[in-house]
C-alpha positions, 0 to 999 in steps of 0.5 A: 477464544479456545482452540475449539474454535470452529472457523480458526482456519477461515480468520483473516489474519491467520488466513494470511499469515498462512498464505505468505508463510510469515511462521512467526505470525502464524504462531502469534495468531494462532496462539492468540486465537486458541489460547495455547501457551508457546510450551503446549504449541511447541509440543504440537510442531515438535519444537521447544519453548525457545525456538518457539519464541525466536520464530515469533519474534522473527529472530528465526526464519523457518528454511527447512522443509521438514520443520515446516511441514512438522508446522503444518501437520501439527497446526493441521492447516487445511491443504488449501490455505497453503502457498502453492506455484500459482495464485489460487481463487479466493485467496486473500492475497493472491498479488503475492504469489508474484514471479520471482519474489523469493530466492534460489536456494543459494540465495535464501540461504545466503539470505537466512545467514545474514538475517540470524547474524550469522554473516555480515550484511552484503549488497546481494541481500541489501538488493533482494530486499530491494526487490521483495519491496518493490513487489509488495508495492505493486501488490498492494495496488491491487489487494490493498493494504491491509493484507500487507501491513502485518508482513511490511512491519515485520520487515522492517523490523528485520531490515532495522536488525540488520543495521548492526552487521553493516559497514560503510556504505552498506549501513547507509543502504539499510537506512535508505531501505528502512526509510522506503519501508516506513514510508510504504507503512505511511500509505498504508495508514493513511490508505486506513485513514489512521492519520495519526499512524501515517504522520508518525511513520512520515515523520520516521521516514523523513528522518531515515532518509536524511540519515542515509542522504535520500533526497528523493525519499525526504521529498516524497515524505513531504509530498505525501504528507501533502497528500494526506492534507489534501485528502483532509480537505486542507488546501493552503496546508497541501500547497505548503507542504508540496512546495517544501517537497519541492524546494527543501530536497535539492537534487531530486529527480525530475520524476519526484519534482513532478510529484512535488508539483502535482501535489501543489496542483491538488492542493490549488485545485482544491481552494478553487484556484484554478490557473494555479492547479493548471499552471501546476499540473503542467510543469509536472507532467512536463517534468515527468515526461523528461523523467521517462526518456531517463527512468534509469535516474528514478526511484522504485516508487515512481513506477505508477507515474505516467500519461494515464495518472495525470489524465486522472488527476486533471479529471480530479482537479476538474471535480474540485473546481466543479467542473463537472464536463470536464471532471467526467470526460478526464476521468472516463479516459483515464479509467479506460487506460488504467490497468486492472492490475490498479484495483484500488485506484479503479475503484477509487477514480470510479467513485470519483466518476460516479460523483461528477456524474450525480452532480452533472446531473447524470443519476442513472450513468452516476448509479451504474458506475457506483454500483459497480464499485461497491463490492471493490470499495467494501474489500480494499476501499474503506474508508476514502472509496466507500465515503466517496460512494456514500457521498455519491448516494447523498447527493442523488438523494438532495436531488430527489433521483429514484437511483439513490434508494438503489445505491443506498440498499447497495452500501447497506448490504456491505455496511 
């Protein structure tokens, strides 16, 4: 593209890699946006060829103060782009300016050490990572996915590069956490609707975690990948897969159970079976109620499960069995109870809302609703919230309502 170009500093991956202080990408776009080699990039940050490489491929963190300003000054990255106390307007991922992600001193070099090989792996650094994960989840409820892929690769990446450095129970760990990582990558794909993408990162992860004897890992993959069946449309597939998630793991919590039920309850509802979705989505609230006087016992992962998820997913299996009263009603109460800080959950659900509505019979409240949603669903919905909105639009259209000409222009003006 040339480094001339006049936006180089407002694209989006360069944008982001800037505001998470991921160097190794910074450079890696920035060169593929300017052209320039390592040896003339190197020469701008007063650094050699070599060092150049080792940040890129992550085989070298950038720690010092003074390199990174030597980045800075000789990138020239606009004052505003860079990562401050607090989170700033306008900036692509401001979930990640989250208390208390990133170490002390003591621990980031302790951190740094063992990355560069220098010390072995320890279960200090095995926990922060641990954290630093469990953020990004919580992030990425709120900014989406796409912002974090690039950032959870090159994380898992360096969590696979520490396996050689580790004994004993510490390597089983490292494998238990790259399984975590690699199923947050099957979300994430999946979030995209790369379904190819997802099945392979499960399908890692399924592996990672029978390695390190994860059982609430191995049946979270299988559950997911029910969600992915489900979201495809493939009932009998859904109920298959939940029901091995259920039964193939033994051992689980109560909470990842309840997930497995859930699962099945969603691929029921979906076929029109409704005493099954029901009968199912019952044990697995009750299931996850026991879970919760006993959270100590779950998983990172199981974080978002709760009363108000499950009156969402009563409202969803209500909208499948075309219930359209009672598929409003849940999912009206359920958003109301549903943090802010569940962005793309929101806005999904309030798809879902909108469609029951349209369907009720309810044009004007289903095009308010959806109107509302389209921004959200442009940024971090596609493609599963904004076909929602498109479906919406279709179905106020065959029902002859004037709101869908407004909906319609809506998705246009994001299209």
């Amino acid at each position: 593209m040339g480094e001339t170009r006049a936006d180089l500093w407002s694209h989006p991956k360069l944008v982001s890699a800037v505001a998470t202080e991921d160097w190794g990408a910074v450079f890696r776009t920035y060169r593929q946006l300017t052209g320039l080699s390592q040896t003339k990039l190197g020469e701008r940050v007063g650094l050699i060829q070599p060092e150049v490489s080792t940040i890129e491929r992550g085989r070298r963190r950038v720690t010092s103060v003074e390199v990174r300003q030597r980045i800075v000054d000789g990138l020239r990255i606009p004052e505003h782009l860079l990562a401050t106390d607090r989170p700033r307007a306008g900036s692509p991922v401001p979930a990640l300016a989250v208390p208390g992600p990133g170490p002390d001193d003591d621990l980031l070099a302790r951190v740094t050490s063992v990355v560069d090989g220098e010390h072995r792996v320890d279960a200090v650094t095995l926990d922060w990572f641990d954290r630093l994960l469990a953020e990004h989840r919580r992030a990425e409820d709120e900014i989406g996915s796409r912002p974090l892929v690039g950032l959870i690769r090159q994380q898992l990446r360096t969590v696979v590069d520490l396996y050689g450095g580790a004994r004993g129970p510490l390597a089983d760990r490292v494998v238990r956490l790259a399984s975590e990582h690699a199923q947050f990558l099957a979300w994430m794909a999946q979030d995209q609707g790369q379904t190819a993408a997802a099945l392979a990162w499960y399908d890692r992860s399924h592996e990672w975690a029978l390695e390190a004897g994860d059982t609430n890992m191995a049946a979270t993959t299988l559950s997911m990948k029910a969600h992915m069946a489900w979201s495809g449309g493939r009932g009998d597939r859904c109920v298959r897969l939940a029901e091995a998630a259920r039964w193939s793991a033994p051992g689980t919590s109560l909470g990842v159970q309840g997930m497995a039920a859930q699962m099945a309850a969603r691929g029921h509802a979906l076929n029109g079976d409704a005493d099954d979705a029901e009968r199912l989505l019952d044990e697995a609230q009750e299931l996850i109620g026991r879970a919760a006087q006993h959270p100590e016992d779950e998983p990172p992962w199981m974080y978002f499960y709760g009363e108000t998820w499950f009156t969402l997913q009563r409202g969803m299996a209500a909208l499948h069995l075309r219930d359209w009263k009672v598929a409003i009603t849940r999912l009206t109460v359920g958003l109301a109870a549903l943090s802010d800080d569940y962005r793309r959950d929101k806005t999904w659900y309030r798809a879902c809302l909108a469609h029951a509505l349209a369907e009720a019979g309810e044009a004007a409240q289903a095009a308010s609703v959806a109107l509302a949603a389209v921004p959200d669903a442009a940024d971090i919905g596609r493609p599963h919230s904004w076909n929602e909105l498109h479906t919406v639009a279709a179905v106020l259209m065959r029902r002859g309502a004037k709101e869908a000409r407004e909906l319609v222009a809506a998705l246009r003006a994001y299209d």
